[in-house]
Structure formats: C-alpha cells, structure tokens
C-alpha positions as CSV (number, residue, x, y, z in Angstrom):
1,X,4.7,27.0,-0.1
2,X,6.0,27.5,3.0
3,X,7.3,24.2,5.2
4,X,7.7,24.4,8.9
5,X,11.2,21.7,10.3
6,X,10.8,22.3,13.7
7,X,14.0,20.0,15.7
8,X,11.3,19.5,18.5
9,X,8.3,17.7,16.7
10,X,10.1,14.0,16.7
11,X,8.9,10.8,15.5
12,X,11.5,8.3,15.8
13,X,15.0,6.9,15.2
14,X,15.3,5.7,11.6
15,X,16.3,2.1,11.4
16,X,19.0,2.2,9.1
17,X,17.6,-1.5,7.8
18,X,15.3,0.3,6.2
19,X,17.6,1.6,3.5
20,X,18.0,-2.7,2.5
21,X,18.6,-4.2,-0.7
22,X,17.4,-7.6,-2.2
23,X,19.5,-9.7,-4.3
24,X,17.6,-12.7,-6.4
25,X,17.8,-15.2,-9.1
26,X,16.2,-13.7,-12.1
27,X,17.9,-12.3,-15.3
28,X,21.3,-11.4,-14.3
29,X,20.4,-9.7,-10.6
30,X,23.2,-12.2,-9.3
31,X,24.9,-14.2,-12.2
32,X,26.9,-11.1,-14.2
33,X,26.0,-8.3,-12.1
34,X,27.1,-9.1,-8.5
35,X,29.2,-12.8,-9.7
36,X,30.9,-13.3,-12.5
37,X,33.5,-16.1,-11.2
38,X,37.2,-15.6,-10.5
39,X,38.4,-16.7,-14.0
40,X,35.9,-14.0,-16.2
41,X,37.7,-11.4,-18.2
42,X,35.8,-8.7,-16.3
43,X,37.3,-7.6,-13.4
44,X,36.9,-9.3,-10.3
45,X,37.7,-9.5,-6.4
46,X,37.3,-13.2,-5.4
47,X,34.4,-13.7,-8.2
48,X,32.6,-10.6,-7.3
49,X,32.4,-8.1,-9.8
50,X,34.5,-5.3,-9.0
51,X,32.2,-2.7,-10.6
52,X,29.1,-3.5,-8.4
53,X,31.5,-4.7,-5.0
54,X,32.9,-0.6,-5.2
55,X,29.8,0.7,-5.7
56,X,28.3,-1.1,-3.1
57,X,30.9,-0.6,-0.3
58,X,30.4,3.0,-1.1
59,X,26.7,2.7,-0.6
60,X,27.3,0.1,2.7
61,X,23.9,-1.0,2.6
62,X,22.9,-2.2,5.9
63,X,20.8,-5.6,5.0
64,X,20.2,-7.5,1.9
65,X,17.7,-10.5,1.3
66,X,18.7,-13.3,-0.6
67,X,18.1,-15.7,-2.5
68,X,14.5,-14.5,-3.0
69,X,11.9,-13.7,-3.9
70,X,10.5,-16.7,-5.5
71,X,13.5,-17.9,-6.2
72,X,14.1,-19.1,-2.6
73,X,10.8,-21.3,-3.0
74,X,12.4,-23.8,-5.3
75,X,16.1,-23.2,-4.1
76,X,17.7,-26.4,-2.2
77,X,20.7,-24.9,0.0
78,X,22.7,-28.0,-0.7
79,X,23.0,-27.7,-4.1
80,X,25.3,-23.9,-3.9
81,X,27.9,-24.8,-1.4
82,X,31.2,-26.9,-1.8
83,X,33.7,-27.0,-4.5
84,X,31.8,-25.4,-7.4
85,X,32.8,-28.3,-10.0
86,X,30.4,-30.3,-7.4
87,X,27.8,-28.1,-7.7
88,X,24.8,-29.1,-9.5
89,X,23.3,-27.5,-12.6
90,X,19.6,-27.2,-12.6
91,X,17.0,-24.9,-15.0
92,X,15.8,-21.3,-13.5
93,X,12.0,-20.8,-14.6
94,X,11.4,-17.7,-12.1
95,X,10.1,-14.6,-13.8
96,X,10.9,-15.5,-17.5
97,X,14.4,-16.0,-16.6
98,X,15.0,-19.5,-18.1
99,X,18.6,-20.5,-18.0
100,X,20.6,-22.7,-16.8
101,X,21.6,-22.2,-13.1
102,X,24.9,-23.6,-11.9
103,X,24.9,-22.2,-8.6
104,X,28.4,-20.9,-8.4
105,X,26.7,-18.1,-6.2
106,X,25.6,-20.2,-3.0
107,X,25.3,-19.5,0.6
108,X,28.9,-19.0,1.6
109,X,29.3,-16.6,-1.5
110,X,26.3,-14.5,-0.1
111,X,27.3,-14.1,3.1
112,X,31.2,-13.3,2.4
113,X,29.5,-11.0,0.5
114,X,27.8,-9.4,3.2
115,X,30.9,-9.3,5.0
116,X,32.6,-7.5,2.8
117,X,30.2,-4.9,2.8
118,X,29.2,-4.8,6.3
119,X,25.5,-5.9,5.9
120,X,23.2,-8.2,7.8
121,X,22.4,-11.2,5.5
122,X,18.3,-11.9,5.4
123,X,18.0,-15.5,4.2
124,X,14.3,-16.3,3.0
125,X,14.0,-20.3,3.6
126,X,12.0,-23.0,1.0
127,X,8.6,-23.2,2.5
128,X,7.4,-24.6,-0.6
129,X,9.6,-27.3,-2.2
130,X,11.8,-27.8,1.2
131,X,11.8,-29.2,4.5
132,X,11.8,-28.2,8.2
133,X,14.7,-30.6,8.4
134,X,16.2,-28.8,5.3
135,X,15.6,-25.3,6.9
136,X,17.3,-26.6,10.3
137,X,20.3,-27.7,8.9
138,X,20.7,-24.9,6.6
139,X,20.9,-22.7,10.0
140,X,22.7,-25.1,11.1
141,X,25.7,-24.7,8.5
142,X,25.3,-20.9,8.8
143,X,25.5,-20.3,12.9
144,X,26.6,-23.4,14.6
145,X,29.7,-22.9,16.3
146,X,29.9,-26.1,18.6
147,X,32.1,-28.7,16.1
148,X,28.9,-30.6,14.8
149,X,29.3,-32.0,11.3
150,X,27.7,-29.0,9.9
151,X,29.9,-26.7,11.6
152,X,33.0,-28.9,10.3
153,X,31.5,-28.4,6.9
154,X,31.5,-24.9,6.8
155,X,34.9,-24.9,8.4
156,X,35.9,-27.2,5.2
157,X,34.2,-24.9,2.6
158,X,36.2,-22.1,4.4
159,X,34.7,-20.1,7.1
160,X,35.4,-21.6,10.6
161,X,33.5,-19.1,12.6
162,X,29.6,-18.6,12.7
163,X,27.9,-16.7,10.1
164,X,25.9,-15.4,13.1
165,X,22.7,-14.9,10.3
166,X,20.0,-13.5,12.5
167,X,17.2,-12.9,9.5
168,X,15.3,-15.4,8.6
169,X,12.4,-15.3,6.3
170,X,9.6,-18.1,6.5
171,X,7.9,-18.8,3.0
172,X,7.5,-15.8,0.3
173,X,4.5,-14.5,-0.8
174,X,2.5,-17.8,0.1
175,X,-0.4,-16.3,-1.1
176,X,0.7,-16.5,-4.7
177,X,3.3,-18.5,-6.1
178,X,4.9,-19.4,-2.8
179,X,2.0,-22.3,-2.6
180,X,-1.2,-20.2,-2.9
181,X,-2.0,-20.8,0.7
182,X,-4.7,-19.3,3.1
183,X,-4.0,-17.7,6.2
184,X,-5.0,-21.0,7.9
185,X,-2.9,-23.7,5.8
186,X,0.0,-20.7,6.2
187,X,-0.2,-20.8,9.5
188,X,0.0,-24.2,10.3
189,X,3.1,-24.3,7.8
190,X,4.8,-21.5,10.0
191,X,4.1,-22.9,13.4
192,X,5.9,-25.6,12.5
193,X,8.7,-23.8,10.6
194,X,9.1,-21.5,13.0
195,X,9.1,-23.8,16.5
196,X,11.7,-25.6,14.7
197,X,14.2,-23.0,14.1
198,X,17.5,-23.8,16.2
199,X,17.7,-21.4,19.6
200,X,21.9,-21.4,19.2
201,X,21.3,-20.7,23.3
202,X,23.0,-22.3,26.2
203,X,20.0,-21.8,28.9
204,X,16.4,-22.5,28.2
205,X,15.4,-19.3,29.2
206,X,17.8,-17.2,27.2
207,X,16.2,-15.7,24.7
208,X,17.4,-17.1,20.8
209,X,19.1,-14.1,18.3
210,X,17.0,-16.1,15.6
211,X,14.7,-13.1,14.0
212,X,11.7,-15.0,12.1
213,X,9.6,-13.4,9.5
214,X,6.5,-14.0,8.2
215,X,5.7,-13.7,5.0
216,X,2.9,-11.1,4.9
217,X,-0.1,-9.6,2.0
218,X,-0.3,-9.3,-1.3
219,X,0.2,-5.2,-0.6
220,X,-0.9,-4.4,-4.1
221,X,-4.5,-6.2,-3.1
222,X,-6.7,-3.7,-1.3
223,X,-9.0,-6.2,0.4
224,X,-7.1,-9.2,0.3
225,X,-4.3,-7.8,2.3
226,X,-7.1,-6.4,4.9
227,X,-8.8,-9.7,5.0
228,X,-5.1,-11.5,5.1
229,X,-3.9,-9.9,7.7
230,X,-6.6,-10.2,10.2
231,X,-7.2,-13.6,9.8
232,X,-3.0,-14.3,10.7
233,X,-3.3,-12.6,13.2
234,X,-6.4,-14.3,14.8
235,X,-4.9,-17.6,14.1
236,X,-1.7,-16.3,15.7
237,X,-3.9,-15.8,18.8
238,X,-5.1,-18.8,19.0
239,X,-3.3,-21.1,21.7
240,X,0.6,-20.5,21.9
241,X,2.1,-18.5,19.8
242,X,5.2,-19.6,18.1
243,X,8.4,-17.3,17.5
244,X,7.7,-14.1,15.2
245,X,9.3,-10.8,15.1
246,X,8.6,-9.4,11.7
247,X,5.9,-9.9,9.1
248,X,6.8,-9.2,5.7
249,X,4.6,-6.7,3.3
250,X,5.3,-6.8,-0.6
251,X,4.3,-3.6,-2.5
252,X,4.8,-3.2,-6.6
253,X,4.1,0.5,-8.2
254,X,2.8,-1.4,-10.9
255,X,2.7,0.9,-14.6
256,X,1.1,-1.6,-16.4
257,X,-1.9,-0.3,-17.9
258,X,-0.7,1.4,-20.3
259,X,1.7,-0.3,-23.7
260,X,2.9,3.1,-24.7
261,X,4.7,3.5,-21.6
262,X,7.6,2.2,-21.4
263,X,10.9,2.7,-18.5
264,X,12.1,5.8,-20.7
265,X,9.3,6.6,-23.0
266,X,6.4,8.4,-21.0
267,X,4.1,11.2,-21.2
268,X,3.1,13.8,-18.7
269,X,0.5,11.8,-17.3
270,X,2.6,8.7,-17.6
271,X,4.9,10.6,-15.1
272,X,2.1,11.7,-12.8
273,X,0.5,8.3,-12.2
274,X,3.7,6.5,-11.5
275,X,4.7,9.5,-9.1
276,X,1.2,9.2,-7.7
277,X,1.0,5.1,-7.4
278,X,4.0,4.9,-5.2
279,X,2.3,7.1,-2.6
280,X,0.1,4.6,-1.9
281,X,2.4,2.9,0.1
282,X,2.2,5.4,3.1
283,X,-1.4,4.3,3.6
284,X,-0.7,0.7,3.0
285,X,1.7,0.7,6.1
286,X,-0.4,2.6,8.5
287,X,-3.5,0.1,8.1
288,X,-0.8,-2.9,8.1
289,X,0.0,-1.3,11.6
290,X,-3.1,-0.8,13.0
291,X,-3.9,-4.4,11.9
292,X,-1.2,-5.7,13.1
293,X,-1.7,-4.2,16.8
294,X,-5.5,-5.2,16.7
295,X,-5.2,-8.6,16.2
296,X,-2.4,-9.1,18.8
297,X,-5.0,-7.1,21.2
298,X,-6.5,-10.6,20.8
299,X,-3.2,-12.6,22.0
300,X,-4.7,-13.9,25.7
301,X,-2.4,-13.9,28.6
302,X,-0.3,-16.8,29.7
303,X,-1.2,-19.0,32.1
304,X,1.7,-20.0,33.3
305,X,5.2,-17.9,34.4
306,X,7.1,-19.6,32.1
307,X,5.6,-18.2,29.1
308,X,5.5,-13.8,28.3
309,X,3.2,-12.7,25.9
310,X,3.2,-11.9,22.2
311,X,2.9,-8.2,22.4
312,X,4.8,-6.8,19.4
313,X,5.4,-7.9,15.9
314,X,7.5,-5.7,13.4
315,X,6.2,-4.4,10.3
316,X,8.5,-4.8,7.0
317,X,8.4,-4.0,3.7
318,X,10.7,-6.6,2.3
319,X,10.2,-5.5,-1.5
320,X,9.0,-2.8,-3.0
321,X,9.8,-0.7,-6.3
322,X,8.6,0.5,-10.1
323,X,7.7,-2.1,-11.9
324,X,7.1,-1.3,-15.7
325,X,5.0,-3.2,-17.8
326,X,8.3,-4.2,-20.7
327,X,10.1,-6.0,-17.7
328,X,7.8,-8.7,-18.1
329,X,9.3,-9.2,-21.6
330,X,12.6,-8.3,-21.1
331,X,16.0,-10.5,-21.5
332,X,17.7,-10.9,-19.4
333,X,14.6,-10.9,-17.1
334,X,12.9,-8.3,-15.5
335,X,15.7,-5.4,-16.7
336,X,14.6,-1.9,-16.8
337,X,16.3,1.1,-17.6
338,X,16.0,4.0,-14.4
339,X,15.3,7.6,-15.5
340,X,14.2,10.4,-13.1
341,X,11.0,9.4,-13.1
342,X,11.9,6.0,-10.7
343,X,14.6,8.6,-8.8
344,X,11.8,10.9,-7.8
345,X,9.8,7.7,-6.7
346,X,12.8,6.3,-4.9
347,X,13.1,9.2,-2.8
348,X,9.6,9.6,-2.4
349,X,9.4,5.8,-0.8
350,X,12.1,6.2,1.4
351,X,10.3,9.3,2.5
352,X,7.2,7.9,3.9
353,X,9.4,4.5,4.8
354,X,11.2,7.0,7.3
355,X,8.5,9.3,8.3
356,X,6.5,5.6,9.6
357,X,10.2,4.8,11.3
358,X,8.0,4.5,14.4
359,X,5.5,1.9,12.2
360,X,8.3,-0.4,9.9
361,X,11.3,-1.4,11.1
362,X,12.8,-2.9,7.5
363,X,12.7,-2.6,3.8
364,X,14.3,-3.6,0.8
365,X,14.1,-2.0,-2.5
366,X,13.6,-4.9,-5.2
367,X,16.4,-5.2,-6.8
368,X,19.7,-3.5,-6.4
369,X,21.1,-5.2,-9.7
370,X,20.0,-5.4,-13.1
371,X,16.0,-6.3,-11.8
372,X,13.1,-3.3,-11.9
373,X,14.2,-0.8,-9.5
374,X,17.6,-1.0,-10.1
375,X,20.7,0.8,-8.4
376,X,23.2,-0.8,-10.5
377,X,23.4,-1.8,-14.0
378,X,26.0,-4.0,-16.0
379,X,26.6,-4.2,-19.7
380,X,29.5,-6.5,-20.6
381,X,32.4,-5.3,-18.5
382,X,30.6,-2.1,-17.6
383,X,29.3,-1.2,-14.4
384,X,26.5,1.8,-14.7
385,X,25.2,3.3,-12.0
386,X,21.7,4.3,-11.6
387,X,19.6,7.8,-10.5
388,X,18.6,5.4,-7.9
389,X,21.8,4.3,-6.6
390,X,22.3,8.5,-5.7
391,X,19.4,8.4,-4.2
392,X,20.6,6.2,-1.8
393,X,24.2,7.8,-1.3
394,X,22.2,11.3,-0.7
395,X,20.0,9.5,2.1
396,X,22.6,8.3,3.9
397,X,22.9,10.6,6.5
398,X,19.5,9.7,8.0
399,X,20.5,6.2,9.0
400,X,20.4,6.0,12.5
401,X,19.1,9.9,12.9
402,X,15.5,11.0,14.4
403,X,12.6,11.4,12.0
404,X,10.9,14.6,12.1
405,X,7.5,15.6,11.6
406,X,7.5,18.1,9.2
407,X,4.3,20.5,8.3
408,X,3.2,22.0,5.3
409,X,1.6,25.2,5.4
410,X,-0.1,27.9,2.5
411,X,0.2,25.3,-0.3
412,X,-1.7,24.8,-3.3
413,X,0.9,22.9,-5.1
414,X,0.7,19.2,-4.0
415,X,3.5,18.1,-6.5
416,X,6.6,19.2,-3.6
417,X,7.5,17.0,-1.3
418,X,9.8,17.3,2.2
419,X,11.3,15.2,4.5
420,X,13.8,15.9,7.5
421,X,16.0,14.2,10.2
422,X,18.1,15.2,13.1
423,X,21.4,13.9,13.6
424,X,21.8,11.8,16.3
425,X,23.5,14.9,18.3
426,X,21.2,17.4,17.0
427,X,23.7,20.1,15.6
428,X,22.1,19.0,12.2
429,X,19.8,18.5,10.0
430,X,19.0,16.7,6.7
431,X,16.0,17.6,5.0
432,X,15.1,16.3,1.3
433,X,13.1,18.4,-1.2
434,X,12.0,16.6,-3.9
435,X,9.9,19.0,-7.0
436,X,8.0,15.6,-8.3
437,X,6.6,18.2,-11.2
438,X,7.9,16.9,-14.6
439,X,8.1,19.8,-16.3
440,X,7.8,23.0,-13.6
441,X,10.5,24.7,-11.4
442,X,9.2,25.4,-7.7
443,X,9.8,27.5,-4.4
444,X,10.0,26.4,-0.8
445,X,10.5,28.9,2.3
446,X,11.9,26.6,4.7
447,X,10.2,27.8,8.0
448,X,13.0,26.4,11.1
449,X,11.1,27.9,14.4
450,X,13.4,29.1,17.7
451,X,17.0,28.1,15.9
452,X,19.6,30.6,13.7
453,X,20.4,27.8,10.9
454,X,22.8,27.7,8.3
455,X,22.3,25.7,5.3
456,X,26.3,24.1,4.8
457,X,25.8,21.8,1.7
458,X,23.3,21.6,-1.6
459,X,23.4,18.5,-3.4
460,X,21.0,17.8,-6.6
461,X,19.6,14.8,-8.5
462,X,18.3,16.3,-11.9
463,X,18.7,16.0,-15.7
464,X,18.4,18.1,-18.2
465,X,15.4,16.0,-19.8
466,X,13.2,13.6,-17.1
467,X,13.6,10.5,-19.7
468,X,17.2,10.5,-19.6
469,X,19.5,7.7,-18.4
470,X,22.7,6.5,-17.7
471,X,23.7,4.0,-20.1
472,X,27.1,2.1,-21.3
473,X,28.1,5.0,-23.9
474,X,26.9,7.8,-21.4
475,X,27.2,6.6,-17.9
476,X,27.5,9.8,-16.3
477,X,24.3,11.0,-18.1
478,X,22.4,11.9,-15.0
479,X,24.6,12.3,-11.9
480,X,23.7,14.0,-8.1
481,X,25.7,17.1,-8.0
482,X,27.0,19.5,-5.7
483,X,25.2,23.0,-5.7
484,X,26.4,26.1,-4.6
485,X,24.2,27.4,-1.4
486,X,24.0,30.8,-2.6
487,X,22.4,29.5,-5.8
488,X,20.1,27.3,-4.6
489,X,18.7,29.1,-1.6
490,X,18.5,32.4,0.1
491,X,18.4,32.4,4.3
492,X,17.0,35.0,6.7
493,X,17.5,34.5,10.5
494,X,15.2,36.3,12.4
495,X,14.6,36.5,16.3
496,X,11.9,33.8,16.6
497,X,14.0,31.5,13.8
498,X,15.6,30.8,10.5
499,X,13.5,31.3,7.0
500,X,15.4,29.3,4.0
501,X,14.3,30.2,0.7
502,X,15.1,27.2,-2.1
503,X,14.8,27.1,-6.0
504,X,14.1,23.5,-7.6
505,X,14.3,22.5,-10.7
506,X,12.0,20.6,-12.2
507,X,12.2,16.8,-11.6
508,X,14.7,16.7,-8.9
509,X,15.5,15.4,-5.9
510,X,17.3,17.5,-3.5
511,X,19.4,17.6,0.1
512,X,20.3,20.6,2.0
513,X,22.5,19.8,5.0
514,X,21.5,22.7,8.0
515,X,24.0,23.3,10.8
516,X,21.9,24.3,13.8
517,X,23.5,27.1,16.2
C-alpha cells in the first residue's frame, strides 16, 4: 500500500475543541472519578480526585460538556451551588444509575474545574423540567460581572470574577428523552430559549460572546436525522431567525446485537463490525453538512439594515463513542472496560473528525470517566488509565495544525488507515497509522512528494493480545510506547521526494513525527 502526504494538498486548521470531553451524572462519571470531596481517604486537591485532576492536566483537554447528557434535563442549577451541607439531596434515575445525588459537584465545582485545566466549560441548560427564567439566571450567576445579586452570589460562594462561560447548549437530544419533541414544538422551545439568553454587551449592536447550541438528530437514525434536520432548518427560515451558532449531532457505535460480545470478550468478526460501525460517522457528518447549508440557502434576506443574515451554523458532534451492549447492565452505570479494540476506534473517529476540520467545528467523546468510552477509570483509590486516554496524548500535536488530504494509492487492503497534519509553521508533520486488522501485521510506503523528510519520533499503541486491558492489578497492561525509528520504518530520499517504509503490528495505533527539510 503505498500513501501519498503531500504538505500542499490542505484542508483546514483543526479546531483543537474537537479533541472535547463530556463529563455527566451517570454511575460514577462525576461522583468517585472526577469528585470525591475534600475529607475522602483517597487523595484529593480541593475535592478533585488527584488521580483523574493529573491525568487530565496532562491531557489539557480543550472543552468539556457538563452536566449532560440527559442528566442536565432534570438538573435544577440551584440545587449544586452554596455551602454543600445546604445542598439538596435528590434520587438520580438517568441510565440505570439510581442513587442518591447530593450535588456536592455543582456549577462552581465544574468550572474551577475547567480552570484548572485550562478548558472551555460547555453547559447544556434544562429545556425540559426548567425555565427560561431558570436558564437566565443560571448565566446570570456564571458571567455577570456588574454587582447584581447574582454576581454577589457567586462572589459569596467564592469566585468574584465572571466565569466568562461562552457554550451553551439548548435542550439534549429533544427527540428522545429530552421531551420527545418534533422539529416544530423544538423549535418554538428554542426561539424562545435562545432570544432570551443574556447579550453581557454594553452597545446594542455589539455582537454577544454567548455561543448557543442546538440540540441536533438522533445520528444513529438514518432517516430520521435526514428528515430532522431539514425540517429545523426550514422552520429556522421562517421569519427572524433567533441566535444559533452550533447544532449538536449525537452518534453511538452501538455493539448490541450480539450477547456474546462483551467490552473484552469478542471474536474476529466482533472486532470487524465495531471497527467498521464507527466509520459511519464520516458519512453522517458530510450529509449533516450539506443539510445544514441547504436549508440555510432558504434563510431570506433582511429587510431592514439593522438585521445581517443567518449564513453559517456550526456542525458538532457533542457525543460520540463505543457503546457495548453489558453497559446497559452494568453498576455503577454504563462502565465498560477499554481494550484495543475501542483504541483503534478512538483514533479512527478522531481521524475522520479532523479530516472534516473544514465541516465540524466541536466534539466530545462520551465520557472521559468511568462511562462507555472511557479515558480514565477508578477503582477504590486507584486511578487507571485507559488505551483511550493515549490516544488522546498521541493526538495532541494536531490541535491547532492544518489537516491534510492524504491519498491512498495500490491498495487492496482496506483494513489500514492514515491521517496527517502540518504544524502550524510547516517544518513538521504528524501523520497517524493505524493497522485496524486484529490479527495481521501490515506495510505502508509513505509516499512525501517534492520534500527530503526525516522521520524523528515513533510512538506505538499495541498489546500483545487485542482483548487486553488496563486494570487495578495491571494498570500498565497496555501502554503507547516509544519505538525506535530504525525499527519501525526504513526512509529513502530521492530527488522528486521522501519514500518512508513502516512495519505495524497488528492492532495498533501509531505516530511518526516527520521533520521536513
């Protein structure tokens, strides 16, 4: 197989807010795997746990949505903030998780907690259970910096200055539990939502920092998210148009269908269909796009100078994951162990998510903690990272870099896949191989035309069986490692450009780091 990385044939910069994480309610995503409170025997910063906080300020993810999910359709902002012996205690019924919820974790925890790591915080409102009036003040408390009484609240419960939360989701999946609306009753629910969202301007013609999401299809529906989409967007047409800026796809790589699969226990075909399900997505977002841009075709002009017109809406993929069939009957909810099965996928998702950086503009892999796709996992006082969560340290690099589009030439093997980015001041380039066979090493010539390139560093995400996982008595079980260049490749410069020659193992998921002359 030979694949051609030509530095000329660019895309588009790669949002690094497509590398987010989401944070919910269910199991023990956010009670005993990010919080555990600041008088628990398991080490902690300030409440946080001091496993997950490290790993995570390694990983510095750039976003993270909170508090769901589903979650956030029942949650009532009110009842997480203040002194937590004030705090109420209600019951948790979201995705089988069924305890007792004492919301010691509330909005001020979340956001400290995005300071700490240097993330923007993505707040999905109560469309179903709350109010406008709920929503407004709940903004209120996070960005006001005038001294209103909500300001002076916040101030109270410890943080003086503005939040300055930009992200704002509008109702979750409204098609399903969050209130099993239509596009019509939807819409009528956002318009108001959104028209009411503070400005936190000083002119009437400055335009507000507030970022408003709509809650997008079912993507996992093949007509309804068609038929979904085009009828928002037609009623979006219609008349003015209130704020939007992104509109929010959900997408599942459902393994369902199949009891003798499990999250470590899978066949070769097992393997094949979850490797082949997540692909799906790719397709998924380029219809969403073209959607999306059709229907605001149908956005008239203004009549009056005052007004601009609605000419771009972002596309976002605000969760998406493997989702085996035994999380459903799992405790604590939804866990599932990660083998290099959901590594492969991982990679292969943030892939295509950066080779459409030109079509989506955010995503957030469901859930960083403890919850189906998971990056971090916590037993008692251990902290256990995931395949997944060096996945994300090995993509790092292509935050912020230029997508390439990269061709595949003389292949009959459709089971390797490639990716590459340009650093932002071109001397480099990152490019991921990923061998998605489970059981079969593979070759790739590199093909680099009109540039003498030099492969610098090798790392490697494989284990020595594809069901294996980290667990509490073998944590380090399967780890990214450092490979030695002359192992892993063998490089030819030639007049017209730079041939690279790489051996993978099977079941891997691998960087090469190429200095350009």
């Amino acid at each position: 197989m030979t694949i051609t990385i030509d530095p000329g044939r660019q895309i588009g910069r790669i949002n690094p807010n497509l590398h987010g994480q989401f944070i919910e309610f269910l199991g023990e995503c956010l009670d005993g795997g990010v919080w555990v409170g600041p008088d628990s025997p398991i080490e902690n910063e300030e409440g946080y746990r001091k496993g997950t906080l490290d790993a995570l300020r390694a990983l510095e993810p750039p976003l993270i949505r909170w508090p769901g999910g589903c979650y956030a359709d029942t949650y009532h902002w009110r009842d997480g903030i203040g002194p937590q012996e004030q705090r109420k205690t209600t019951f948790n019924e979201n995705f089988a998780t069924y305890e007792l919820d004492d919301h010691s974790f509330g909005t001020d925890e979340f956001l400290r907690l995005c300071e700490k790591l240097g993330a923007e915080p993505w707040i999905n409102v109560n469309m179903l259970s709350g109010s406008v009036a709920e929503m407004r003040e709940w903004m209120e408390y996070c960005n006001r910096e005038q001294p209103t009484d909500l300001m002076q609240e916040r101030a109270a419960n410890g943080h003086p200055a503005s939040y300055n939360v930009k992200y704002w989701g509008l109702g979750n999946e409204v098609w399903s539990g969050g209130g099993t609306m239509t596009p019509q009753t939807y819409m009528d629910e956002y318009r108001k939502y959104a028209s009411a969202m503070p400005k936190f301007t000083t002119s009437v013609f400055d335009p507000s920092p507030m970022y408003a999401i709509a809650s997008g299809p079912d993507g996992n529906k093949p007509r309804e998210r068609v038929k979904w989409t085009q009828e928002f967007f037609r009623l979006l047409a219609e008349y003015r148009q209130p704020p939007i800026h992104g509109y929010d796809l959900h997408f599942y790589n459902w393994n369902v269908d199949n009891d003798a699969d499990t999250p470590t226990e899978f066949d070769e075909d097992g393997w094949n269909t979850v490797i082949k399900g997540c692909l799906e997505l790719e397709d998924i977002l380029r219809d969403q796009w073209q959607l999306i841009n059709d229907g605001l075709a149908l956005v008239n002009e203004p009549e009056s100078w005052m007004d601009s017109r609605l000419s771009h809406v972002d596309l976002i993929v605000g969760e998406w994951g493997n989702w085996h069939k035994t999380a459903f009957f799992a405790r604590p909810a939804l866990k599932q162990q990660v083998t290099m099965r959901d590594a492969v996928t991982t990679a292969l998702t943030l892939d295509l998510l950066q080779r459409n950086c030109d079509k989506v503009t955010m995503a957030c892999n469901a859930q960083t903690i403890n919850v189906l796709n998971s990056l971090i996992l916590t037993e008692g006082d251990q902290t256990i990272l995931t395949p997944n969560y060096d996945v994300f340290m090995m993509y790092k690099p292509h935050r912020g870099a230029t997508a390439l589009d990269v061709a595949r030439t003389d292949s009959t093997d459709d089971s390797v896949y490639a990716f590459a980015s340009k650093s932002a001041d071109g001397d480099e380039l990152l490019v991921n191989l990923t061998n998605a066979h489970m059981n079969d090493e593979a070759e790739v010539s590199l093909w680099i035309p009109g540039a003498s390139a030099t492969v610098r560093k090798s790392i490697a995400l494989a284990a020595d069986d594809p069901h294996r996982c980290n667990t509490a008595d073998n944590p380090e079980a399967v780890r990214a490692v450092d490979v030695p260049v002359e192992s892993m490749t063998d490089t030819c410069a030639t007049a017209s450009g730079t041939e690279i020659k790489v051996r993978l193992t099977p079941a891997s998921v691998n960087t090469l780091n190429i200095a350009l002359a």
